[in-house]
Phi, psi and omega in degrees: 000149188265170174273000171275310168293123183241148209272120153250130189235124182235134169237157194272151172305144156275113127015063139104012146340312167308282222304306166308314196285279181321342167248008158281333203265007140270341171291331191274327204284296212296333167314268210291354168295321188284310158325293179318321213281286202301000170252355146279358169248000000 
């Protein structure tokens, strides 16, 4: 392969995918908030 030809890795979006990702990664933040709290106490 030449340095002029480029590699396309193309995929179709999923679907409401944001929306799941943002509410695991607060469910991850309020877990380890709830850890931190508890390890001052």
């Amino acid at each position: 392969m030449s340095e002029d030809e480029k590699m396309i890795l193309a995929h179709e979006p999923v679907p409401g995918y944001p929306k799941i990702f943002a509410f695991v990664l607060v469910i991850a933040i309020i877990h380890l908030g709830f850890i931190f709290l508890r390890s001052l106490f």
